[in-house]
Biotite code that builds the C-alpha atoms (Angstrom):
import biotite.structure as struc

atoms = struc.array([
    struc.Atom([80.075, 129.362, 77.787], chain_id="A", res_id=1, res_name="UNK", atom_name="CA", element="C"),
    struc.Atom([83.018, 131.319, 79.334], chain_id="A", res_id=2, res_name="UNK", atom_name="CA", element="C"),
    struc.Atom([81.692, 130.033, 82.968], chain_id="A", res_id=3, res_name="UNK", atom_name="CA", element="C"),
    struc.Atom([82.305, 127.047, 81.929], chain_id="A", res_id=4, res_name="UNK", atom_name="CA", element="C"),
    struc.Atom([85.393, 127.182, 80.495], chain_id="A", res_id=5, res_name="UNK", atom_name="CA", element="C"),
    struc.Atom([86.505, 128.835, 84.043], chain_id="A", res_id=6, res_name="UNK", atom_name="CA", element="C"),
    struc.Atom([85.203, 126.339, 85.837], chain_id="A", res_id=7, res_name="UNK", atom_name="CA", element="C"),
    struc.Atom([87.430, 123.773, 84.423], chain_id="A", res_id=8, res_name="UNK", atom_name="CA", element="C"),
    struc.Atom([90.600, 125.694, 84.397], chain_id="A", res_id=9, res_name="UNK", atom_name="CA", element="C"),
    struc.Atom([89.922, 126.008, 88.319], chain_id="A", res_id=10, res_name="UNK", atom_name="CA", element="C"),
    struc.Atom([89.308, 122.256, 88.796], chain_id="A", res_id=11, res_name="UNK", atom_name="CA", element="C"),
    struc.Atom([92.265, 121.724, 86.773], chain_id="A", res_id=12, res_name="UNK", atom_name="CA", element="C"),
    struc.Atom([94.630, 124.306, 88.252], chain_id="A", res_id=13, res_name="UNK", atom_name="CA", element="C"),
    struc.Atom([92.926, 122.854, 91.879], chain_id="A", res_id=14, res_name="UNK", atom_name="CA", element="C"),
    struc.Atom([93.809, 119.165, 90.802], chain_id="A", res_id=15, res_name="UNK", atom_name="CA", element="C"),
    struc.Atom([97.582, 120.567, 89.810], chain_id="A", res_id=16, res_name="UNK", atom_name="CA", element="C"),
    struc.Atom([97.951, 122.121, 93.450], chain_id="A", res_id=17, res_name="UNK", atom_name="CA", element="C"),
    struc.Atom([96.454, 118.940, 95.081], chain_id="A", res_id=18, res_name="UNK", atom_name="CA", element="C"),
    struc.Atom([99.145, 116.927, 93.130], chain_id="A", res_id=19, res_name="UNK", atom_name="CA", element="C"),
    struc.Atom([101.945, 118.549, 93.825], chain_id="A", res_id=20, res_name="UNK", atom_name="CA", element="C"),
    struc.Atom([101.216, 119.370, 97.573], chain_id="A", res_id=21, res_name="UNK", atom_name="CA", element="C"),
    struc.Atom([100.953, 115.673, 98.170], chain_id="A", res_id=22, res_name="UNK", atom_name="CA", element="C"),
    struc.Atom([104.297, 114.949, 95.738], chain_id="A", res_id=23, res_name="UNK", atom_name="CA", element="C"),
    struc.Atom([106.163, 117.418, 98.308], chain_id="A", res_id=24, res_name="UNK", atom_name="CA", element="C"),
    struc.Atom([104.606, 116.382, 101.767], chain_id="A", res_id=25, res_name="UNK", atom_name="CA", element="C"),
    struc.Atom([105.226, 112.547, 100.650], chain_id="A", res_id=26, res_name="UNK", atom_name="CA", element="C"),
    struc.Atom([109.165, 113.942, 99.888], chain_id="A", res_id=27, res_name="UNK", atom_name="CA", element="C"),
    struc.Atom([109.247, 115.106, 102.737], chain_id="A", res_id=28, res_name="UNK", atom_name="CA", element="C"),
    struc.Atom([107.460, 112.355, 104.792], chain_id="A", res_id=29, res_name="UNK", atom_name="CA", element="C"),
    struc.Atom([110.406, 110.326, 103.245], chain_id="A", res_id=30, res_name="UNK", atom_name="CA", element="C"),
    struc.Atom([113.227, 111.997, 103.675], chain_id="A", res_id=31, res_name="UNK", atom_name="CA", element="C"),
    struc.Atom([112.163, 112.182, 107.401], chain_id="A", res_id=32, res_name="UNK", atom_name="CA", element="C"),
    struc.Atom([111.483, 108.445, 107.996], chain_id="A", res_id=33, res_name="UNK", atom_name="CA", element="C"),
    struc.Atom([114.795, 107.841, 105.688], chain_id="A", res_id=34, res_name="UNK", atom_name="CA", element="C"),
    struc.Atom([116.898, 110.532, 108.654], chain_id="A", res_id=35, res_name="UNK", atom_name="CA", element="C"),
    struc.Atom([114.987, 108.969, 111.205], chain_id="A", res_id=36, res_name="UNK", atom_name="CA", element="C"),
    struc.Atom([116.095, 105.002, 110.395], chain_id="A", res_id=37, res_name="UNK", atom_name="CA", element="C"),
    struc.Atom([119.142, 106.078, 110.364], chain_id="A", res_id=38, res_name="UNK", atom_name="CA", element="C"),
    struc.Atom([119.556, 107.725, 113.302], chain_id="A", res_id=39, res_name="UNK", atom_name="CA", element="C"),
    struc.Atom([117.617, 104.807, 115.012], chain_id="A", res_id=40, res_name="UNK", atom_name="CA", element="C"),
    struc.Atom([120.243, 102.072, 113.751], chain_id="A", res_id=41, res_name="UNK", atom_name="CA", element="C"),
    struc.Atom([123.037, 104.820, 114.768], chain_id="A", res_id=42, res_name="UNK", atom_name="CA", element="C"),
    struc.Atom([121.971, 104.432, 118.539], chain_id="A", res_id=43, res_name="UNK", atom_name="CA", element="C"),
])
């Protein structure tokens, strides 16, 4: 029973790290496109 209960805390705690690494790379991913627009229509 407590394997099991580990288990699921690690997928959990794994689907919380997935989550948030995408969140920041797509921030970031943004903010660079956003900088990058605008320094194209600055040219």
């Amino acid at each position: 029973m407590e394997k099991d209960k580990e288990k699921t805390y690690k997928k959990d705690s794994l689907k919380g790290t997935l989550f948030s690494v995408l969140a920041v790379g797509g921030f970031i991913l943004l903010s660079w496109f956003t900088v990058w627009s605008l320094f194209l229509s600055r040219i």
